[in-house]
MARKE-390179 format. One record per residue: x, y, z of N, C-alpha, C in turn; residue in three letters. Coordinates in steps of 0.05 Angstrom, whole numbers, plus 5000, padded with zeros to 4 digits. Each point is the difference from the previous one (the first is absolute). Last residue first. Layout:
XYZXYZXYZAla;...
END
This chain:
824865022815503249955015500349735004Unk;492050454963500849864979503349965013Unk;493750605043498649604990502049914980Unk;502050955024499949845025498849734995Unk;500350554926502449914999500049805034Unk;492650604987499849794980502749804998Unk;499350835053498649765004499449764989Unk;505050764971501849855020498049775014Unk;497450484933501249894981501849865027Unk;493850715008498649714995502049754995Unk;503350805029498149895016499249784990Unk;504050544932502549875012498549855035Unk;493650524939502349774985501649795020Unk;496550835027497649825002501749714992Unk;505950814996499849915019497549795013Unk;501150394914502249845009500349995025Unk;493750574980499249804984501549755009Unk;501650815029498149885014499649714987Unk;506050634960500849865028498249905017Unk;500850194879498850045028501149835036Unk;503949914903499550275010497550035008Unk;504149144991501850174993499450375010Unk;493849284987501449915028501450184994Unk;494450104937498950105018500649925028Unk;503749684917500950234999498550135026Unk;498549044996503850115006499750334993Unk;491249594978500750015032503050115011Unk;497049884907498650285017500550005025Unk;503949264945501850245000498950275005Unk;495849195004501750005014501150195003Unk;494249844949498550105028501450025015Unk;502749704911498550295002499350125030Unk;501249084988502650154999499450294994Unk;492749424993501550035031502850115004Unk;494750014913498550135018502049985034Unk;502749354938500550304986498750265022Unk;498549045019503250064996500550304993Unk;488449795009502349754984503750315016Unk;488649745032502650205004502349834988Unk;492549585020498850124975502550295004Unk;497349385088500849864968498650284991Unk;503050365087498949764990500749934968Unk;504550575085500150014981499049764991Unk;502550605086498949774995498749994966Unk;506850485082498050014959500149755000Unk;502550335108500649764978497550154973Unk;501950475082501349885003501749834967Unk;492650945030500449714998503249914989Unk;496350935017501049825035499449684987Unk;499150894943497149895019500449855022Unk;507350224935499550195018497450005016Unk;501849254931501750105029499950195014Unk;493649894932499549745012501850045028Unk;501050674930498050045013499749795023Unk;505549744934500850275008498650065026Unk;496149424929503049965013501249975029Unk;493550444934498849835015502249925024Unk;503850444927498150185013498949855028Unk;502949464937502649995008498150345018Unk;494149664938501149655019502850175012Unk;492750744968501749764983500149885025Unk;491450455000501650045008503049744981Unk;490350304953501249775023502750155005Unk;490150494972503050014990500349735024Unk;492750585007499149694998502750004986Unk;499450685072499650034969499949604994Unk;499750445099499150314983500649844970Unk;505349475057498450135013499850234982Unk;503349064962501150215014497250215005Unk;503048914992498350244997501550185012Unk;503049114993501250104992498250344995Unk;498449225066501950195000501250234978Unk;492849494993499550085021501550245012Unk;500849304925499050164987500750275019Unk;506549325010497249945006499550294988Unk;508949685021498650014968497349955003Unk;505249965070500350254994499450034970Unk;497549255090500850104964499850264995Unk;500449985108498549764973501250094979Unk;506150225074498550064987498249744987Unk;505749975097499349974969498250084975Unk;506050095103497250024986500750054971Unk;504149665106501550074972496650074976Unk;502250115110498449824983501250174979Unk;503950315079500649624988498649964982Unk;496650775049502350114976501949814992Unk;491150355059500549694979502450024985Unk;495750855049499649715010501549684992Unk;501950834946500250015036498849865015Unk;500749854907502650075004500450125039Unk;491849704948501049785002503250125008Unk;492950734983500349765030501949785000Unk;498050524918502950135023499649825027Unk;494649984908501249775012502850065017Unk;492450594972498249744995503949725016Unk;501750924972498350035010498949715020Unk;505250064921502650055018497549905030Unk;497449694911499350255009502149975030Unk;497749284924501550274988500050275013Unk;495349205023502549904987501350214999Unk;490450105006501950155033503049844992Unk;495250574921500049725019502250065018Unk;496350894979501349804993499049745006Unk;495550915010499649814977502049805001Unk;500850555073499850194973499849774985Unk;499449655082502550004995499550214977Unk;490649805029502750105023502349904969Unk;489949954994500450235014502149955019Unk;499049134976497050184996500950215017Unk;507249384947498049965035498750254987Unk;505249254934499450395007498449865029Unk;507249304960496350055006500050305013Unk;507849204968499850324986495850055002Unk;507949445075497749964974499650214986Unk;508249515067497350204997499550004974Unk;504449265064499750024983497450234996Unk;507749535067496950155006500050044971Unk;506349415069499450094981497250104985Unk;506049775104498949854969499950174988Unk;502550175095502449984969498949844978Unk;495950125095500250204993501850044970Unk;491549485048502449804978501550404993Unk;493950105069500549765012502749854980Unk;494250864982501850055028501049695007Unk;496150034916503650095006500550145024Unk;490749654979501849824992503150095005Unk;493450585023500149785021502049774990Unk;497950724939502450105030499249765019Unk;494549904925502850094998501950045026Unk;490649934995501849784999502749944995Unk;495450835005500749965025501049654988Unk;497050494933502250065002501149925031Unk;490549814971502150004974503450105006Unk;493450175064499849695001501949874973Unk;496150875007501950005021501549765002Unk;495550324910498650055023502449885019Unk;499750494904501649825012498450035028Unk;497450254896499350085033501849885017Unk;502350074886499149845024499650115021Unk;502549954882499450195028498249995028Unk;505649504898497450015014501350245031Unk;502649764885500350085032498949985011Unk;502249374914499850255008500350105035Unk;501749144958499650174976499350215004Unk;504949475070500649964979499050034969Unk;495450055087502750224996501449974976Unk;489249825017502549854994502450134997Unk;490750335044501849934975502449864996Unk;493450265082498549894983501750014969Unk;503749945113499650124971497549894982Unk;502149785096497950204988500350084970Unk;506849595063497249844990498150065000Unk;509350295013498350004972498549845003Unk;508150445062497349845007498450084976Unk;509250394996497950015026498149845013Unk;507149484954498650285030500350164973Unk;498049064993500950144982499950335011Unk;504348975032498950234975496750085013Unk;510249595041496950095001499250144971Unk;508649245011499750264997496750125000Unk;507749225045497850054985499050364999Unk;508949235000498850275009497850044984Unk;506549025022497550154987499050185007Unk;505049325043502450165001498250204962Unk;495749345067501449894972501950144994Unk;494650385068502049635010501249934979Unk;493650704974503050135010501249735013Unk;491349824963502950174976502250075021Unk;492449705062501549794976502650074987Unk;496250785036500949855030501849674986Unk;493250594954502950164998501649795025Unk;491249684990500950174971502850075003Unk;494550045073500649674998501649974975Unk;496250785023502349895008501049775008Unk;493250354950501350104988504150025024Unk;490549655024501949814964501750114996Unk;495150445066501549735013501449874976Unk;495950794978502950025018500549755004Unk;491750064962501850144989503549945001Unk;491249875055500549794981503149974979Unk;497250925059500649775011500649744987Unk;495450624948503250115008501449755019Unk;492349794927499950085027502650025008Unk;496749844908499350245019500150075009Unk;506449574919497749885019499250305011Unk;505149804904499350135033498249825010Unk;502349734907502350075011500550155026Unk;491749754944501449795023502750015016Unk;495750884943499449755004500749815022Unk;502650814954502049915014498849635008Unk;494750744947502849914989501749855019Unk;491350275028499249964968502349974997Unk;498149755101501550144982499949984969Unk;495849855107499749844969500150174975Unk;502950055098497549754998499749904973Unk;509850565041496950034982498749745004Unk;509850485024497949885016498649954972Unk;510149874995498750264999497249815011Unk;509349614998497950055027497750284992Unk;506849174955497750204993499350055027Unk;509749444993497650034999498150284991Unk;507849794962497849944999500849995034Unk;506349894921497650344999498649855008Unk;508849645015498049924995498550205009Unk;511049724997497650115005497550034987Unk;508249414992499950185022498350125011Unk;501749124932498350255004501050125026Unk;503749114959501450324997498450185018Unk;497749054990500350114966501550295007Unk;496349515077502849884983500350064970Unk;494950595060501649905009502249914982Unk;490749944991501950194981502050075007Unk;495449265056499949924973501550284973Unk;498750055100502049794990500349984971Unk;492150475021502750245017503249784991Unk;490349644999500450174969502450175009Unk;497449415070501249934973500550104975Unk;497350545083503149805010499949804974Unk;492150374992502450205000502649895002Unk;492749515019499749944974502550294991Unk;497849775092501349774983500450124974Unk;496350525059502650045006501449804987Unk;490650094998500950284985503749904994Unk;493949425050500849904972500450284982Unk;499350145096501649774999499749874964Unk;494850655029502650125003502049775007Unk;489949904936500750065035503750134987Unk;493450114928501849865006500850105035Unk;493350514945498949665000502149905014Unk;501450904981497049975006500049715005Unk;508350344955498650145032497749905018Unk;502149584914502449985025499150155025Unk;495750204923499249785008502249915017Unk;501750684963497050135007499549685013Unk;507349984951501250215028497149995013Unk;499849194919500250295002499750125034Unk;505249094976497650124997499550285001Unk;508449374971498150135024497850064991Unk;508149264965497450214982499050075027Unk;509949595002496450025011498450224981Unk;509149584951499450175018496249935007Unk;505149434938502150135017499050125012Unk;495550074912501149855024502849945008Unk;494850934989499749754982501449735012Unk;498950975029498049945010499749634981Unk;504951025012501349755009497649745015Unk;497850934980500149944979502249734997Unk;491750465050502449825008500849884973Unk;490550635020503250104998502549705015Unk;489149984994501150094978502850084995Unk;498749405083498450004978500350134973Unk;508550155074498249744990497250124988Unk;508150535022498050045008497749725007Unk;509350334957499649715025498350025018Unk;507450524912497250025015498249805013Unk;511450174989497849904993496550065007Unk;512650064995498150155019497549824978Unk;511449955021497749954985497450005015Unk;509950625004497649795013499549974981Unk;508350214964497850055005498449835016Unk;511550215016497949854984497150105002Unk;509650455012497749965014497849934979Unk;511949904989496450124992497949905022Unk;509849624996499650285014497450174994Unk;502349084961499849995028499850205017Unk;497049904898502450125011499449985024Unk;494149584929502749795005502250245026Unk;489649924940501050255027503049795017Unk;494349534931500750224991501950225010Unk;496649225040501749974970501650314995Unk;491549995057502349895021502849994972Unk;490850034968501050325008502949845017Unk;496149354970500550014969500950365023Unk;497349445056502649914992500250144972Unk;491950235034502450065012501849884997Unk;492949804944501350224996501650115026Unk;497749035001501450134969500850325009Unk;493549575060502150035006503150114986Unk;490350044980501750215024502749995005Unk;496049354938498950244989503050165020Unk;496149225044502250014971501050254984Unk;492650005056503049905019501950044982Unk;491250404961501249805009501749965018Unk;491950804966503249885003499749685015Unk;492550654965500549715014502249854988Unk;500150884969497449865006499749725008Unk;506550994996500049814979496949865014Unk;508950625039498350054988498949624992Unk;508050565074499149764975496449985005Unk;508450695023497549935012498749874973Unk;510550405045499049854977496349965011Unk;507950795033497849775008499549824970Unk;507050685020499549945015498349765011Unk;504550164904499350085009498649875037Unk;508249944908499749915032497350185016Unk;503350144906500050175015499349855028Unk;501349494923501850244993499550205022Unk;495049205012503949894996500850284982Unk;490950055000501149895028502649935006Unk;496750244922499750255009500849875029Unk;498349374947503250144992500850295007Unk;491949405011501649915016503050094995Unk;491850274957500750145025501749835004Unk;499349784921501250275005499350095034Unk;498349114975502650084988500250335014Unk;491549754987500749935035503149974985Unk;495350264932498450155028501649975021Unk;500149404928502550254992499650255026Unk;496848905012499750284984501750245009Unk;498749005033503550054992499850354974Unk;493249465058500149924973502650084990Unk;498650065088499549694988499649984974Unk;501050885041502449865008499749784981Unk;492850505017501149974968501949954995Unk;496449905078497549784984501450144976Unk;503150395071501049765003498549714975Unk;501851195019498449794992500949724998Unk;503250965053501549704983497349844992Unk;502151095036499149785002500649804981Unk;504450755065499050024974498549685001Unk;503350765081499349745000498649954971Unk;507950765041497249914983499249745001Unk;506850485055497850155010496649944977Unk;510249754980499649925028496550035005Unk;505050534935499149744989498549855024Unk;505350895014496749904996499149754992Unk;508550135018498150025026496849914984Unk;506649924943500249715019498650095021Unk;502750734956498149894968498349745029Unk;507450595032496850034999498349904993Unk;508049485026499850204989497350105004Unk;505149345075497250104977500450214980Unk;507649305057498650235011498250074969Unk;501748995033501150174977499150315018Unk;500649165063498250114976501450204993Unk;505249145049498550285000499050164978Unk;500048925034502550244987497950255001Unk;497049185027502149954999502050204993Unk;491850245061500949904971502549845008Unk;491749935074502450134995501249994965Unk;490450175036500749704995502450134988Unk;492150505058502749914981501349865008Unk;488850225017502849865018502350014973Unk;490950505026501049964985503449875013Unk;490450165054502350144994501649814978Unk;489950205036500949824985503950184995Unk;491750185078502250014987500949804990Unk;492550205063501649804989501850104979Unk;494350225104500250124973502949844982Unk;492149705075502850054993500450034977Unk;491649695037500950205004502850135005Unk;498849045008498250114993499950245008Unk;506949404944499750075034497150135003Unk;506249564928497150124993498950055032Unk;511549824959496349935021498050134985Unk;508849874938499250155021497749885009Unk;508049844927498049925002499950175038Unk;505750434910500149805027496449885009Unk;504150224898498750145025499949805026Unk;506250184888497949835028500350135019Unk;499950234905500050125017499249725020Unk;507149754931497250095000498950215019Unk;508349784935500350015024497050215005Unk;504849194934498650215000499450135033Unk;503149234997502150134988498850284989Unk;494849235022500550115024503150204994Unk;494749704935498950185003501150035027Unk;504849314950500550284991497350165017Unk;499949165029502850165000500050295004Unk;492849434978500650085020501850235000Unk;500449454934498150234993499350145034Unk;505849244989500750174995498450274991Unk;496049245036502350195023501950064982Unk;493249514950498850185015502050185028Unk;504749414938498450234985498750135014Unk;502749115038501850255000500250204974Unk;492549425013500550075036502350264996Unk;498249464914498550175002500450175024Unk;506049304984500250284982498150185008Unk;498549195044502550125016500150214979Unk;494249404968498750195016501850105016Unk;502949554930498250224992498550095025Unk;505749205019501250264988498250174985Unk;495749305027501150155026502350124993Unk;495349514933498350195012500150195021Unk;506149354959500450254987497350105002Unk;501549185052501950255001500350114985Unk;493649444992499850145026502350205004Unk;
END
């Protein structure tokens, strides 16, 4: 009996030192707020005093800030040469966001690779990376093995689940990545569609049905001290191609972009995630990701919400208007910030080499341009505001 009750006192004090260290990481927590009815809500970002004061930024350290790279956690477990090298791109350039990859992650799993990123990143004056995640449930939850609620698909949440077992099963999947680190979470989906050839189960229809999850959704994640990020404005639930192998070109009807503004007239500082989708006869052929055009509202109406590019290694984005040629990954870049996004968002299949390359398009195009460096240094103070 008593060397069953010293193994479970080791284990108790393992689990509060893993604590520890993520409460040592300095998360975005968010104050908890009413749901008043008809009161506009604001998620305000609460700092969490340092113990010491942050390093001042070289350029290289601004931009880095401004990339969220990704971590496969399923090639973590095999200990492949894949996940070595990003994790040495991670501990050589400290980037802003970490966003863990892989297929029905574990607890275990999750937990490893933030103590394995936390290790690494030892200087009390560095601004550590969020850990960010996709937390869609059905086809998209990639923290989905055990240890974690398997959800159901968004389309079926909306539709079937009253607003009292919306708010449970959030408030547990919200605790539950929580204690593995996660800060933030690509998700909810508010694009519309009845019945989407690519997005599928991943939409529902009805705008109203919509909203209520979708603030039931952000309302959980944020008590947990969890920012949730909208996908996918403009509103793609009409595409008929898969962004991620080609382009698709879309009608946008009113209802596709008004859900939008109803969600951030009320959560004004979450997180918005744009998409690389042409609109029909407007931005000159661009995606609206990539179009100053397409994403200047969020700076005069909305100018708390931090926005996230989708993968910038998507086919989608990498087209260029008038020739079937691919735009490069550091061009793309480029383009991404002077369009008014926040965060590069950077998926699996972008190795160390390519991101340092991208790096050094962004520093020479901080250097000599003053607009440019002045998007930079915006995004780069909001971003720095979650992490005090």
């Amino acid at each position: 009996m008593k060397n069953w009750t010293t193994k479970l006192l080791i284990l108790v004090l393992f689990i509060l030192l893993i604590i520890s260290a993520y409460n040592y990481f300095k998360k975005p927590f968010l104050k908890k707020f009413s749901q008043n009815s008809g009161e506009s809500t604001g998620l305000v970002a609460t700092p969490t005093p340092s113990q010491t004061p942050k390093k001042e930024l070289n350029t290289k350290e601004k931009i880095t800030q401004l990339l969220a790279v990704s971590l496969d956690l399923n090639e973590m477990e095999k200990n492949s040469t894949e996940s070595a090298r990003a994790l040495r791109f991670i501990e050589d350039s400290n980037p802003g966001f970490v966003l863990y990859f892989g297929e029905k992650v574990s607890t275990t799993s999750a937990i490893l690779a933030t103590k394995t990123i936390f290790s690494y990143l030892k200087d009390e004056n560095s601004y550590l990376p969020l850990i960010a995640v996709d937390h869609e449930g059905g086809l998209v939850q990639r923290l989905s093995g055990e240890g974690f609620t398997k959800l159901d698909s968004w389309q079926k949440i909306v539709n079937t689940y009253s607003s009292a077992q919306q708010k449970a099963v959030f408030n547990q999947s919200a605790r539950e990545l929580k204690a593995v680190g996660v800060n933030i979470v690509f998700a909810p989906v508010v694009d519309l569609a009845s019945n989407s050839a690519v997005l599928k189960t991943r939409v529902a229809a009805d705008p109203e049905k919509t909203f209520a999850a979708t603030n039931n959704f952000i309302y959980a994640f944020s008590q947990n001290a969890v920012m949730a990020v909208l996908k996918h404005f403009p509103g793609i639930g009409s595409i008929d191609k898969d962004l991620h192998n080609e382009v698709s070109t879309i009608s946008l009807s009113t209802d596709d972009t008004q859900i939008f503004s109803k969600v951030l007239d009320k959560f004004t500082n979450i997180g918005v995630m744009t998409t690389h989708v042409k609109l029909e006869n407007k931005l000159a052929g661009k995606v609206c990701s990539l179009s100053e055009e397409c994403l200047s509202q969020f700076a005069k109406s909305y100018p708390k919400v931090l926005l996230f590019t989708d993968d910038l290694m998507m086919k989608s984005a990498r087209a260029q208007v008038g020739t079937t040629e691919e735009k490069d990954i550091s061009v793309i870049a480029v383009e991404a910030i002077e369009a008014g996004n926040n965060v590069l968002v950077f998926g699996p299949g972008v190795d160390s080499q390519t991101l340092e390359k991208t790096i050094y398009a962004l520093e020479r195009e901080y250097k000599d341009s003053e607009s440019f460096r002045k998007k930079v240094d915006d995004s780069l103070q909001k971003i720095l505001s979650l992490k005090k």
